[in-house]
N, C-alpha and C positions, 0 to 999 in steps of 0.2 A: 504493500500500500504506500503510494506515494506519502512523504511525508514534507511541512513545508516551514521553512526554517530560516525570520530576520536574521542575518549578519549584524555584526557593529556597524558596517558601512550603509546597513537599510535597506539592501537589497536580498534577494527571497533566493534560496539557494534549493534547486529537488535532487532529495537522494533519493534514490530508488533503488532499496535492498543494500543501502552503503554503498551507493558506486554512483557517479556523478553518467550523465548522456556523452558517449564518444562524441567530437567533434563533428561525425561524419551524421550522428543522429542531429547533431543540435544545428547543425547548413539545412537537413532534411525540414526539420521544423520553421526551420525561418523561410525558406521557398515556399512552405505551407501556409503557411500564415501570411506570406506576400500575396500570394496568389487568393486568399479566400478574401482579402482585403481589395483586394483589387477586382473581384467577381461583383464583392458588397456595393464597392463605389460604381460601377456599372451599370448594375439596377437600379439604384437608385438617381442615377442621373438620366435612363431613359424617362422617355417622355410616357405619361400617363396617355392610352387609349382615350378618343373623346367622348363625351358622353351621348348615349342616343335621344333621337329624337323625345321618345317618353320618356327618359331621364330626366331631361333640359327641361320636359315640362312642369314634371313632377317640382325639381327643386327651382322653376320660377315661379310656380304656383304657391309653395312654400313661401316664398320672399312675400310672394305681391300679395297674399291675403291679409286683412286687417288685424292689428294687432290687439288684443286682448289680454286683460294679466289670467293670470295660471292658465294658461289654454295652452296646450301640449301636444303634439301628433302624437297616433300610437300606431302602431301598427296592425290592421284588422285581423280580424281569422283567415289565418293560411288561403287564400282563394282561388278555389277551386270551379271552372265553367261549369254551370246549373242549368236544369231546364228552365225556357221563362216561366214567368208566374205572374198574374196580373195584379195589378198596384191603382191604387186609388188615387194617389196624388203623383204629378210630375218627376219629383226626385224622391219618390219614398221605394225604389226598389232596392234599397239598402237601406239600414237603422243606424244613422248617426248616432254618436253618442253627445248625451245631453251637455251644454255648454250654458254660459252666461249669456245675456242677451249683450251686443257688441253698442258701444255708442259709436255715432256717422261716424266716419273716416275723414281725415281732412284733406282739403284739397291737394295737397303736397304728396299727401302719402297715395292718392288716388291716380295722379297724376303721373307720378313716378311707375305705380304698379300698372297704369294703363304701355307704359312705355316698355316695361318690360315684356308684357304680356305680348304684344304688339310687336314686339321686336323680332327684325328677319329672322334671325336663327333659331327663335322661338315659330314665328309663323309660319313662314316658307318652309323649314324644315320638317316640319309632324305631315305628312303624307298618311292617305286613308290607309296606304301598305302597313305603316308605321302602329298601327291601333287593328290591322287585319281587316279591315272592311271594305267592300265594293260594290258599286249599284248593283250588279249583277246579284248578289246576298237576297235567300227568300225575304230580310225585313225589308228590304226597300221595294217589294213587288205586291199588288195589291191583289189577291188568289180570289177573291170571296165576290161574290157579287152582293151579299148583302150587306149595308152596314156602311161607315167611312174607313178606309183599311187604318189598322193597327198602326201606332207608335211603340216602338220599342228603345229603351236605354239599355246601355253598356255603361256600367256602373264596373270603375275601374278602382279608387280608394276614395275612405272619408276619414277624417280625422276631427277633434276638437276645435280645428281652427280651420278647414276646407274640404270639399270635396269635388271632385270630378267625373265628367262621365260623359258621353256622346250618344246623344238622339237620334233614332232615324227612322226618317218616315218617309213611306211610301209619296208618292204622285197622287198629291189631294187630300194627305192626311192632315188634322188639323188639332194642334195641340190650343185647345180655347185659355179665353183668358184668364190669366190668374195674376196672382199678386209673390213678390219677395219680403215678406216683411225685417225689417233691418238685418238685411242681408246686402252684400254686394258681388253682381256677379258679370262674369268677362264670359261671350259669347262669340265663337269664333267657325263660321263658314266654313267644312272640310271639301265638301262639293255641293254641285247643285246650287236651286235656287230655292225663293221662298217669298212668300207676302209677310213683311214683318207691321203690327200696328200694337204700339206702345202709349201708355199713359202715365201719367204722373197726378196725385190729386191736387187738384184746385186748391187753392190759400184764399182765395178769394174772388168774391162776386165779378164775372167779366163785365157789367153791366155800370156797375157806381165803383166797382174797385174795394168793397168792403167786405167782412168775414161774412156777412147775412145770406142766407138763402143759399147755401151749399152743399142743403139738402133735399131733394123731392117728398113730395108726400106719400108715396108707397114708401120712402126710405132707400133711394137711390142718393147717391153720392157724385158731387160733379166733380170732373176729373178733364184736364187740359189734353190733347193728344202730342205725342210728343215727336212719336216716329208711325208714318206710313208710306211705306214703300216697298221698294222689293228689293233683297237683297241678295249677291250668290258668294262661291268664294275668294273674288276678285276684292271684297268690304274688309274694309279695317274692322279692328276687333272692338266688336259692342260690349259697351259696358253701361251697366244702369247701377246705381246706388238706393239705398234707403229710403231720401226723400227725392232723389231726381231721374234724370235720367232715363225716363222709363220704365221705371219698379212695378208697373204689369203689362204683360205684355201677350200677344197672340200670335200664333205661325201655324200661315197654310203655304203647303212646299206644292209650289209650282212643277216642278221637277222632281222624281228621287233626291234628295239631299240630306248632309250628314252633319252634324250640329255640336261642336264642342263646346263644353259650358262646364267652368271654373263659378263653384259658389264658396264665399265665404260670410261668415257661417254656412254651414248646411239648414235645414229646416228641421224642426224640432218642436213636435206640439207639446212638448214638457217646460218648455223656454219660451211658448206664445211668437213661436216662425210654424205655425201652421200654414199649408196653403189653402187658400180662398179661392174659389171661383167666380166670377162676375159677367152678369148679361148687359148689353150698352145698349140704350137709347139716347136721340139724338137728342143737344138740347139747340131750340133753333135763333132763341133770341140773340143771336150772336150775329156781328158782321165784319166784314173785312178777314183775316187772315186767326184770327182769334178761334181754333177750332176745341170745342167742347163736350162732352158724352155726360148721359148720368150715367153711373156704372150701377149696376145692384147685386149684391151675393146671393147666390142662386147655390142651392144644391145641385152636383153633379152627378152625372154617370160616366165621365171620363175613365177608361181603365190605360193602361198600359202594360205592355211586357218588358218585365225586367231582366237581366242576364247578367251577372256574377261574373265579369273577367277575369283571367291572370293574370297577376302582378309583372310587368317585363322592366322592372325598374326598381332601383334598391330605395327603399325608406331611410 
């Protein structure tokens, strides 16, 4: 057994069985040790592989969601591809876990995450390949003759502070209107096109400019329109906030189309981000370029198919 033994001078001396290593072992050991020193400095000066397209996402999605105290990713149950299942609300084909409710984000921090989100190698780079999906796929095809065909989500991860997942629907499928409540979420065109019509609620009367009368008498809610048009994946990356931007919104896909959508928070009926559904009538006292809906919450029979993807990206 080696034994190891300070000198006066400080330096560590190994006898082995009383007999010091011949010269010819102690050359052998220093080429050894050159050499594995020299293997060490080599890997570690190669260049790290870059990261993939869902990587990229994954950890800008991490940046750009709003920040919250104690809110934590975790990492979900191992995930494994499921058959779908039908889901009552938009993003509920996965069970977020329960969070605080977030206050707005400011314009800084939104701005910033807009630009990230936004950003070419972020954008350009996530290909339908890159998430496995193509119109040709039974979801983007409408089989049934009765009924408005299916939506389906790819529910890829959720965590405490975001989740993600891409929508697809067929030619003429229509995800009706609902609301985000103080949530904020980036919306990003993978293919195809779409009729997008978005709102924001009213702050005040279009008429004298005052809080009065922002409510109908069946109990409809006035609400400004914010976006109507069409959009495909040629559009910069939509983003609606809390109180602006859009926070309800409807999509009827012109085309087969595939729809990436970063929420933060996720939705949470234990934290009061339930989704709401809403039916619009017009409101017509209005002139010039001022356009306004009453919106009313309406019970739905919206379903959805949900699908459990695999992780292709490290947490």
């Amino acid at each position: 057994m080696p034994v190891a033994q300070v000198g006066a001078a400080g330096k560590v001396a190994v006898e082995l069985e009383g007999r010091t290593p011949s010269r010819k072992t102690r050359r052998r050991n220093k080429k050894t040790a050159a050499a594995t020193a020299a293997a060490a400095a080599l890997v570690a000066a190669s260049p790290s592989p870059p990261p993939t397209p869902m990587q990229r996402l994954f950890d800008t999605s991490r940046r750009s969601s709003p920040t919250r105290p104690r809110a934590s990713c975790r990492r979900p149950t191992p995930s494994r591809a499921s058959p779908p299942s039908s889901v009552r609300t938009p993003l509920s084909a996965h069970a977020p876990c329960p969070v605080t409710s977030p206050s707005p984000p400011n314009s800084t921090h939104v701005l910033s995450a807009r630009s990230r989100l936004d950003n070419p190698q972020v954008r350009d780079d996530l290909k339908p390949r890159d998430v496995r999906i193509d119109p040709s796929m039974p979801c983007f095809r409408h089989t049934e003759s009765k009924g408005p065909p299916p939506v389906t989500y790819l529910h890829f991860y959720d965590c405490s502070k975001f989740s993600f997942g891409i929508f697809c629907l067929p030619k003429s499928a229509v995800i009706p209107l609902h609301n985000h409540p103080g949530m904020t979420v980036f919306s990003k065109m993978l293919f195809g096109s779409m009729h997008l019509k978005s709102y924001d609620w009213a702050t005040s009367n279009p008429e004298n400019d005052t809080n009065t009368l922002t409510t109908s008498s069946d109990g409809g809610r006035l609400a400004k329109i914010n976006t109507d048009a069409v959009v495909d994946a040629s559009a910069e990356t939509i983003v609606l906030y809390p109180e602006n931007g859009g926070n309800l919104h409807c999509f009827t896909a012109l085309t087969p189309c595939a729809v990436l959508d970063v929420m933060g928070p996720p939705y949470s009926s234990a934290d009061g981000r339930d989704c709401a559904y809403y039916d619009e009538s017009a409101y017509s006292n209005t002139g010039g370029e001022m356009r306004y809906s009453w919106l009313k919450e309406i019970p739905s029979t919206f379903e959805m198919k949900g699908v459990q993807m695999p992780q292709r990206f490290t947490v």
